[in-house]
C-alpha positions in Angstrom: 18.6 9.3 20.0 15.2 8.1 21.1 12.5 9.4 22.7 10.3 7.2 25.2 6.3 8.6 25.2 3.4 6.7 26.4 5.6 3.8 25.9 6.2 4.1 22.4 9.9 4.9 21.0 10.6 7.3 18.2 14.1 9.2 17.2 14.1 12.2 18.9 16.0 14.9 16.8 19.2 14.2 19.1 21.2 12.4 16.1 20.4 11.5 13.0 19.1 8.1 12.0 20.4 5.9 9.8 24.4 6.9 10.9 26.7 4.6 9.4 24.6 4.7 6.2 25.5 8.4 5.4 25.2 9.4 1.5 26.4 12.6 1.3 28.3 15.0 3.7 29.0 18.7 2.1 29.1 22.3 2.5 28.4 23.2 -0.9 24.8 24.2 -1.5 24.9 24.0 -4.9 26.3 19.8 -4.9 23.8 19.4 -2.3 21.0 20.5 -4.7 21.9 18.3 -7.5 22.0 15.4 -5.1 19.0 15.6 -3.1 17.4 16.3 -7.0 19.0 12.9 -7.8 17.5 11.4 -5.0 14.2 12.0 -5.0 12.7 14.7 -8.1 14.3 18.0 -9.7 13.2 20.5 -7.5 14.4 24.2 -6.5 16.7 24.9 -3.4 17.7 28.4 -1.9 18.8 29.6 1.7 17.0 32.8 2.4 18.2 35.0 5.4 21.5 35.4 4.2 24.1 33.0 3.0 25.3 31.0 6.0 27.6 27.9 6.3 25.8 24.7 6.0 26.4 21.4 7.0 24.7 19.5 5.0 24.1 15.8 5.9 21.9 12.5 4.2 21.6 9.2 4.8 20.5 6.4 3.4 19.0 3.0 3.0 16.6 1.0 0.9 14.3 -2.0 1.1 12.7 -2.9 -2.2 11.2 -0.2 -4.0 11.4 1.7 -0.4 14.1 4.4 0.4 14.7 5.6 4.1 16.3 9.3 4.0 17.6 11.1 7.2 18.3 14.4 5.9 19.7 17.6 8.0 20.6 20.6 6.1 22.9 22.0 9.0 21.9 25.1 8.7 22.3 27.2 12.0 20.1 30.7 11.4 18.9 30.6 7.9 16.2 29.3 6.2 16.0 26.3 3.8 13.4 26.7 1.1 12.2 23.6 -1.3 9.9 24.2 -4.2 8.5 20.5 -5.2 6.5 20.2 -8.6 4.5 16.9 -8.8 6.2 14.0 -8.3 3.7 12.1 -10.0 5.1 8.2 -9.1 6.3 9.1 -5.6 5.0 9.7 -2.3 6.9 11.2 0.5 5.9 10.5 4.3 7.9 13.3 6.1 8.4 12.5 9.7 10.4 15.6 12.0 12.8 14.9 14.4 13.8 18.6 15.1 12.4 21.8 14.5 9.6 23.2 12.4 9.2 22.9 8.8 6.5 25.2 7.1 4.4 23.4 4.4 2.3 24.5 1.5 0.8 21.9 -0.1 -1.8 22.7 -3.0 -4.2 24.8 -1.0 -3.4 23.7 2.5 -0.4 25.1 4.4 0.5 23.8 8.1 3.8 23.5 10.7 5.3 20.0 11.0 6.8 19.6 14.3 8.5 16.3 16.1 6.2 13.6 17.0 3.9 14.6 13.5 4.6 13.2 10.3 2.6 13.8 7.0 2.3 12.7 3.1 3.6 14.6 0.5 0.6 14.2 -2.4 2.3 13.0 -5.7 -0.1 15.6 -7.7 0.7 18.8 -5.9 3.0 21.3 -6.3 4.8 21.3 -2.5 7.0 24.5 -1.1 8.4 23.8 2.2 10.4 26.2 4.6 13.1 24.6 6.9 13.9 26.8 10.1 16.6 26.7 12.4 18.0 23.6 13.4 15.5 21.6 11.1 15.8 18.1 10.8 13.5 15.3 8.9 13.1 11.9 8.0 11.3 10.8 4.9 10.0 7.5 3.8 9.8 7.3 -0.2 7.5 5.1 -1.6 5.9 4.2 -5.2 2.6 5.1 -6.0 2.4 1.8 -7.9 3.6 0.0 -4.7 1.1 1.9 -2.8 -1.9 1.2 -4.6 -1.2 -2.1 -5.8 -1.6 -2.8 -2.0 -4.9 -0.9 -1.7 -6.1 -2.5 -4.7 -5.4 -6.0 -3.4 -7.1 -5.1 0.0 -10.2 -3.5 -1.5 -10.6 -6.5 -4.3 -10.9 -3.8 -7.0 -8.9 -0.7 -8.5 -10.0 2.2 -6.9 -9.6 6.0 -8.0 -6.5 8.0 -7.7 -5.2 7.7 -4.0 -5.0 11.1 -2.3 -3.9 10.9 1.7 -5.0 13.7 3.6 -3.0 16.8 3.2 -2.6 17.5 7.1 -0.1 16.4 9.7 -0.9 13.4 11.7 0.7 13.0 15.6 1.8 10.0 16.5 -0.6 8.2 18.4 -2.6 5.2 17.9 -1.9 3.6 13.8 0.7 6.1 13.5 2.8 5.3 16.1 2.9 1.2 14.7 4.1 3.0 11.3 6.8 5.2 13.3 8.1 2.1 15.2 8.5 -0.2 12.4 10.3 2.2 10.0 12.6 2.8 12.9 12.9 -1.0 13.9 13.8 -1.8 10.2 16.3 1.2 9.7 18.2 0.5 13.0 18.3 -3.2 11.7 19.8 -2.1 8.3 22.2 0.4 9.6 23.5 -2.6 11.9 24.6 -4.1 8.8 23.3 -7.6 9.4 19.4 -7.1 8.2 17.5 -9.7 8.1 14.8 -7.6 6.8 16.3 -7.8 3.4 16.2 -11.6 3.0 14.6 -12.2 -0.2 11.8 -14.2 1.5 11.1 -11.5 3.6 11.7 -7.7 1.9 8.5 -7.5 0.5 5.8 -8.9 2.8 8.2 -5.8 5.2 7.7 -3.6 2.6 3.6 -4.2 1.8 3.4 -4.3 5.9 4.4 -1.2 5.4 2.3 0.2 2.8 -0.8 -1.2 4.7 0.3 0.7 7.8 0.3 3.6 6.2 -2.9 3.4 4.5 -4.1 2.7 8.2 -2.4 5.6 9.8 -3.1 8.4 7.3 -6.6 9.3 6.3 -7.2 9.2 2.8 -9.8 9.3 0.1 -10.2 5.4 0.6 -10.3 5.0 4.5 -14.1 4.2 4.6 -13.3 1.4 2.7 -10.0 0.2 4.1 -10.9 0.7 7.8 -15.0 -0.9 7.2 -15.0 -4.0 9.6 -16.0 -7.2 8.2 -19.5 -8.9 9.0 -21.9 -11.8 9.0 -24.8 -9.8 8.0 -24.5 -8.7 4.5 -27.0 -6.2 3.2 -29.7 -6.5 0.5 -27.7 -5.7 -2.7 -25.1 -8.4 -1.6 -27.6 -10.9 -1.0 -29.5 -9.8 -4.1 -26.1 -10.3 -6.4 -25.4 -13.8 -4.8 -28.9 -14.8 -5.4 -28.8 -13.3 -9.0 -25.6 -15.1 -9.3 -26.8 -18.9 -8.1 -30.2 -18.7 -10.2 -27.4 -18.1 -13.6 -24.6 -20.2 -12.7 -23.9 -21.6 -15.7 -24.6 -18.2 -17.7 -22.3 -15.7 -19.0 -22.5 -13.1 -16.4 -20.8 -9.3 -16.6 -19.8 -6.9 -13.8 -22.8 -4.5 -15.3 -25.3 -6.9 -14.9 -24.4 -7.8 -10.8 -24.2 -3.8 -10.6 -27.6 -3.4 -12.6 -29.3 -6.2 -10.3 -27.6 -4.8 -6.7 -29.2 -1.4 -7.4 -26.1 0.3 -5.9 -23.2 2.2 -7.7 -20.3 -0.3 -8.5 -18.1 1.2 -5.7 -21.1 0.1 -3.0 -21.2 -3.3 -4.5 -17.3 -3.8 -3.8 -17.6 -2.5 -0.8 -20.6 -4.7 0.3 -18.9 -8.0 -1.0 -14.9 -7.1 0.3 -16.5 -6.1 3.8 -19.1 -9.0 4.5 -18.0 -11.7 2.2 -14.2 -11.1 2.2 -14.0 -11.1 -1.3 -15.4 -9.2 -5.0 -18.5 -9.8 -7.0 -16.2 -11.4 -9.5 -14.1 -13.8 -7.3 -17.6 -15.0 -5.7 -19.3 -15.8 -9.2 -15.9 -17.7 -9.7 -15.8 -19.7 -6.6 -19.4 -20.3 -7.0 -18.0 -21.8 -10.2 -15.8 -23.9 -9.1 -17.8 -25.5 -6.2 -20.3 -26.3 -8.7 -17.7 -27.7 -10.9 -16.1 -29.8 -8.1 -19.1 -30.8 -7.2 -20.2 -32.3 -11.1 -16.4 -34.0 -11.3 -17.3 -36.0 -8.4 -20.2 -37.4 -9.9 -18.6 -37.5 -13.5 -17.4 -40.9 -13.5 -20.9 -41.9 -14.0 -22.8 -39.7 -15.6 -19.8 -40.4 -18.7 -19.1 -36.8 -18.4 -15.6 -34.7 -19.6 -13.9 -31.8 -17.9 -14.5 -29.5 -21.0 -18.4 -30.6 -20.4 -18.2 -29.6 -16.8 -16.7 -26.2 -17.5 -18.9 -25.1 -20.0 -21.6 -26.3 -19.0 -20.3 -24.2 -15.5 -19.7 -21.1 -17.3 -16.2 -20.8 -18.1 -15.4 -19.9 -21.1 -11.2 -20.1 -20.9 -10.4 -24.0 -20.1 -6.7 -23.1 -19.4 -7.8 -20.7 -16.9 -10.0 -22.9 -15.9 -7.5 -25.6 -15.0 -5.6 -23.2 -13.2 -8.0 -21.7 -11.0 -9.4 -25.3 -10.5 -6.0 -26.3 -9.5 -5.4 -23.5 -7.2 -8.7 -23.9 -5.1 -8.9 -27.6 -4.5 -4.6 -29.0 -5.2 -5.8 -31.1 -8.3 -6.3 -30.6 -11.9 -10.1 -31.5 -12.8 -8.9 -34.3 -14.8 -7.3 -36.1 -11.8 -10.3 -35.4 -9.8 -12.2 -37.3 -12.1 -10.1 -40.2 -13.0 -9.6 -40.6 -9.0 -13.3 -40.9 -8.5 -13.5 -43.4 -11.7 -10.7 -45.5 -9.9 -12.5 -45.5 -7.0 -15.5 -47.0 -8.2 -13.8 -49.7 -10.3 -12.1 -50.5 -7.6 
């Protein structure tokens, strides 16, 4: 069932993943299309060449928001067409395992063929041609899931994801993807996952998202891919300046985008790929240095935490007090009534 390459292992076509996790067995063409529409979206279903027996098989198995389908129509000689409208909150990573499948996605139509796998874009319409002896594995994911990820790992919301419409081999990011969807389906078919602990499922699932992003090209893979670096280039260094001379003054995203002299994409980019962080989180850590650095020296000076975050820039004091909290394990209060002990003391 699996197929060594270059030292990399992938299910071969020989049997179909996923086998004691089957959903539906049938011969009925018309109870298979009304399940697979359950499954995944309505969509339209014919066999063309003729109308011959089918054995239709699908299995099954989920991790979070994350369904793993091994699907074989079991159709000797005829053809199995699928007419997809936009699925708008899904995308499907289709991965063959035997056989060709003939895809038409928006304007770009291509073969899939074992060791490929490609993504099914959310906003196209999708028609795809099953020939003899076709077998698939798909990988359904949210588009919330997906670019809740990307957001987190770009420090902004970026525009609508789109992955590249073309089929990608298996070799190099793509194979990492391949093996882990097959390590964690041949752990849940074994019926004893630990995959689905509750302290593990989702950092399995967001692994998975992230290899995917790294695998397929999309619209956002300058960005994701961009190594990180010491050297930050002018417009960074030009906000963080902007940002230390103003500290204590209310300061907007427009303004840091206005000062850098770059588009607001660029200036994300600049600060998530040479400071490891966004414009916003900077100014905010800046923030809170500064404010650390006060509540230290408070117990003299007379001063209270609502003086210190004010006179730091925050606006929110309950925010403040959390984020104060979370950076340095103390709420500012304690950090200044520790330091006031100290001296009396």
């Amino acid at each position: 069932m699996l197929m060594q390459t270059q030292n990399h292992q992938y299910w071969d076509g020989t049997g179909l993943p996923l086998s004691h996790m089957a959903r539906m067995v049938s011969q009925d063409i018309d109870e298979v299309h009304d399940h697979m529409c359950q499954m995944f979206c309505p969509h339209e279903l014919q066999i063309t060449g003729g109308c011959p027996p089918i054995e239709f098989r699908h299995h099954q198995a989920s991790l979070n928001s994350v369904t793993f389908n091994a699907t074989d129509y079991g159709n000797p000689y005829g053809r199995v067409v699928v007419s997809i409208p936009p699925m708008d909150a899904l995308y499907l990573v289709q991965i063959a395992l035997s056989g060709v499948a003939e895809i038409t996605q928006g304007d770009t139509a291509f073969a899939l063929r074992p060791g490929e796998m490609c993504v099914l874009d959310p906003e196209e319409k999708v028609r795809q041609v099953f020939c003899e002896g076709y077998k698939h594995f798909t990988v359904k994911m949210s588009k919330e899931g997906l670019e809740s990820v990307l957001m987190q790992e770009l420090g902004f919301k970026p525009n609508e994801l789109h992955f590249s419409p073309k089929p990608v081999r298996f070799e190099g990011r793509s194979v990492a993807f391949a093996r882990l969807v097959r390590t964690i389906c041949d752990d849940l078919d074994s019926g004893s996952s630990a995959f689905e602990h509750s302290r593990a499922s989702k950092g399995v699932e967001e692994t998975l998202q992230r290899l995917l992003l790294a695998a397929v090209p999309h619209n956002h893979s300058d960005l994701f891919d961009a190594p990180k670096s010491v050297a930050a280039p002018y417009y960074v260094r030009r906000v963080e300046a902007f940002i230390n001379q103003r500290i204590s003054d209310p300061i907007s995203m427009d303004e840091m985008v206005s000062v850098s002299g770059v588009s607001a994409r660029s200036l994300h980019a600049g600060f998530r790929r040479f400071r490891d962080t966004t414009p916003m989180n900077y100014l905010k850590n800046r923030r809170l240095l500064l404010a650390h650095r006060q509540l230290l020296n408070g117990a003299d000076l007379g001063v209270t935490v609502t003086d210190v975050a004010l006179g730091c820039g925050f606006t929110h004091l309950s925010k403040f007090a959390r984020d104060y909290h979370e950076r340095f394990g103390e709420r500012p209060s304690e950090t200044l009534k520790k330091i006031g002990r100290n001296c009396a003391s």
